[in-house]
C-alpha positions, 0 to 999 in steps of 0.5 A: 500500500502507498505511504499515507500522506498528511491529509487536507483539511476542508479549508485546504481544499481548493479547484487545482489541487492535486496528489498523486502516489506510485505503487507496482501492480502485480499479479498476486494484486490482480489474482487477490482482487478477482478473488474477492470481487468474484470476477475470474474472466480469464482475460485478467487470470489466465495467462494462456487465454490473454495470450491468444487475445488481441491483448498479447496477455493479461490486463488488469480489471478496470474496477482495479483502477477504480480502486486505486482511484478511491485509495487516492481519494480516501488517503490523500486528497480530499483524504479521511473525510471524504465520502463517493458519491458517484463514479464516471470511469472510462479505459482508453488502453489496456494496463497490463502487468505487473506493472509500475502505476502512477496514480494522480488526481485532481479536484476540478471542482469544490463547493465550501459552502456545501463540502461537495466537489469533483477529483479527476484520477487518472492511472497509468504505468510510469512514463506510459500512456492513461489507461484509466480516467476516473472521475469521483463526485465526493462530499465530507463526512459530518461528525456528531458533534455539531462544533465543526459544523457550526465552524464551517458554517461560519467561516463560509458567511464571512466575506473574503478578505486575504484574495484580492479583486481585480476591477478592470478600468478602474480610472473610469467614472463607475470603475472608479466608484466601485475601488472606493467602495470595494476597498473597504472589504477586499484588497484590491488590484485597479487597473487603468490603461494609463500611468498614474495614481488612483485617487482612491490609492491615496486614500485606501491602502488596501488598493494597488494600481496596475497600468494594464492596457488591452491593446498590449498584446502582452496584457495577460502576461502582465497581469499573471505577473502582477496576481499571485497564485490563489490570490484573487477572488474576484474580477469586475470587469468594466474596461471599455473602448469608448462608445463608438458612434455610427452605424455598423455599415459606417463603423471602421471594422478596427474599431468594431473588432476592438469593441467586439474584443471588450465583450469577448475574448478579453472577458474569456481571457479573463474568466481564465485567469480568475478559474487558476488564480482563486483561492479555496473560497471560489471566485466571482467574475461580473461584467459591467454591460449596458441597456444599450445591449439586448434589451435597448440597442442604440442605431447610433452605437450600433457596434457599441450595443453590438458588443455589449449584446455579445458580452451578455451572450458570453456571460451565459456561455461560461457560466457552466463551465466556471461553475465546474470551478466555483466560479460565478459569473454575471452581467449587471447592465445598468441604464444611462449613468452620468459618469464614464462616456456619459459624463459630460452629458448636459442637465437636459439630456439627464431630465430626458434619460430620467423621464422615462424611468419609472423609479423616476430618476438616473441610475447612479454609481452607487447602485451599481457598487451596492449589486457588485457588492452582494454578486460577491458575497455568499448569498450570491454563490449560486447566482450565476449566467445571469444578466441582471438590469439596473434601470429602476423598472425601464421596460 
C-alpha cells in the first residue's frame, strides 16, 4: 500500500489541487482482487487465454483502477473525510502487468459552502500512456458533534478578505466608484490603461494600481505577473473602448473588432485567469454591460450595443463551465449613468434619460457598487449566467 500522506483539511481544499502516489501492480494484486470481487474472466487470470487475445496477455480489471482511484481519494486528497458519491470511469488502453502505476488526481471542482466537489484520477504505468480516467463526485463526512459544523458554517458567511479583486478600468467614472467602495472589504488590484495614481490609492491602502492596457498584446502576461497564485477572488470587469458612434455599415471594422474584443475574448481571457488564480473560497467574475445591449440597442452605437449584446451572450456561455470551478459569473447592465462616456452629458439630456424611468430618476454609481457588492458575497454563490438590469423598472 502507498505511504499515507498528511491529509487536507476542508479549508485546504481548493479547484487545482492535486496528489498523486506510485505503487507496482502485480499479479498476486490482480489474482487477490478477482478473488474477492468474484470476477475470474480469464482475460485478467489466465495467462494462456490473454495470450491468444488481441491483448498479447493479461490486463488488469478496470474496477482495479477504480480502486486505486478511491485509495487516492480516501488517503490523500480530499483524504479521511471524504465520502463517493458517484463514479464516471472510462479505459482508453489496456494496463497490463505487473506493472509500475502512477496514480494522480485532481479536484476540478469544490463547493465550501456545501463540502461537495469533483477529483479527476487518472492511472497509468510510469512514463506510459492513461489507461484509466476516473472521475469521483465526493462530499465530507459530518461528525456528531455539531462544533465543526457550526465552524464551517461560519467561516463560509464571512466575506473574503486575504484574495484580492481585480476591477478592470478602474480610472473610469463607475470603475472608479466601485475601488472606493470595494476597498473597504477586499484588497484590491485597479487597473487603468494609463500611468498614474488612483485617487482612491491615496486614500485606501488596501488598493494597488496596475497600468494594464488591452491593446498590449502582452496584457495577460502582465497581469499573471502582477496576481499571485490563489490570490484573487474576484474580477469586475468594466474596461471599455469608448462608445463608438455610427452605424455598423459606417463603423471602421478596427474599431468594431476592438469593441467586439471588450465583450469577448478579453472577458474569456479573463474568466481564465480568475478559474487558476482563486483561492479555496471560489471566485466571482461580473461584467459591467449596458441597456444599450439586448434589451435597448442604440442605431447610433450600433457596434457599441453590438458588443455589449455579445458580452451578455458570453456571460451565459461560461457560466457552466466556471461553475465546474466555483466560479460565478454575471452581467449587471445598468441604464444611462452620468459618469464614464456619459459624463459630460448636459442637465437636459439627464431630465430626458430620467423621464422615462419609472423609479423616476438616473441610475447612479452607487447602485451599481451596492449589486457588485452582494454578486460577491455568499448569498450570491449560486447566482450565476445571469444578466441582471439596473434601470429602476425601464421596460
Amino acid at each position: 500500500m502507498p505511504q499515507t500522506l498528511d491529509i487536507p483539511q476542508a479549508t485546504e481544499l481548493f479547484v487545482g489541487r492535486s496528489a498523486e502516489f506510485e505503487r507496482e501492480v502485480t499479479a498476486d494484486d490482480v489474482r487477490r482482487f478477482a478473488e474477492l470481487s468474484g470476477d475470474q474472466n480469464p482475460l485478467h487470470v489466465d495467462p494462456a487465454y490473454a495470450d491468444t487475445t488481441n491483448f498479447g496477455g493479461c490486463i488488469v480489471h478496470g474496477a482495479l483502477q477504480v480502486g486505486l482511484a478511491s485509495c487516492l481519494a480516501g488517503m490523500h486528497l480530499p483524504g479521511q473525510r471524504v465520502l463517493l458519491t458517484s463514479t464516471d470511469a472510462r479505459f482508453p488502453a489496456p494496463l497490463h502487468y505487473p506493472a509500475r502505476v502512477r496514480v494522480r488526481g485532481e479536484i476540478t471542482a469544490w463547493n465550501r459552502e456545501t463540502g461537495a466537489g469533483r477529483l479527476r484520477v487518472t492511472v497509468g504505468p510510469t512514463g506510459g500512456v492513461v489507461t484509466a480516467d476516473i472521475v469521483l463526485g465526493f462530499t465530507l463526512h459530518e461528525f456528531k458533534t455539531s462544533r465543526a459544523t457550526a465552524s464551517a458554517t461560519a467561516a463560509a458567511s464571512r466575506p473574503v478578505t486575504g484574495a484580492a479583486v481585480l476591477v478592470t478600468g478602474a480610472s473610469g467614472g463607475i470603475g472608479q466608484s466601485l475601488v472606493e467602495s470595494l476597498a473597504k472589504h477586499y484588497p484590491v488590484l485597479a487597473a487603468t490603461r494609463t500611468e498614474g495614481t488612483n485617487d482612491a490609492e491615496k486614500q485606501q491602502p488596501r488598493v494597488q494600481t496596475l497600468t494594464l492596457d488591452f491593446c498590449d498584446p502582452e496584457w495577460m502576461d502582465q497581469l499573471r505577473a502582477a496576481i499571485p497564485e490563489h490570490g484573487l477572488y474576484g474580477i469586475i470587469h468594466c474596461a471599455w473602448p469608448g462608445a463608438a458612434q455610427g452605424g455598423l455599415l459606417t463603423t471602421p471594422t478596427d474599431v468594431l473588432t476592438r469593441q467586439m474584443a471588450f465583450g469577448t475574448t478579453h472577458l474569456v481571457e479573463l474568466a481564465r485567469l480568475l478559474a487558476n488564480r482563486i483561492g479555496p473560497d471560489g471566485g466571482r467574475l461580473i461584467a459591467i454591460g449596458s441597456t444599450y445591449g439586448t434589451r435597448q440597442p442604440r442605431l447610433n452605437l450600433a457596434g457599441y450595443s453590438l458588443a455589449k449584446a455579445a458580452l451578455e451572450h458570453t456571460v451565459r456561455l461560461l457560466a457552466a463551465e466556471l461553475a465546474l470551478k466555483n466560479v460565478t459569473v454575471n452581467a449587471l447592465c445598468p441604464s444611462f449613468v452620468p459618469a464614464g462616456m456619459n459624463r459630460h452629458a448636459d442637465e437636459r439630456r439627464q431630465k430626458l434619460e430620467a423621464a422615462a424611468i419609472p423609479a423616476g430618476r438616473l441610475c447612479r454609481t452607487s447602485d451599481i457598487a451596492a449589486a457588485v457588492e452582494w454578486l460577491l458575497s455568499p448569498g450570491a454563490s449560486f447566482t450565476s449566467g445571469q444578466v441582471i438590469a439596473l434601470n429602476g423598472g425601464q421596460l
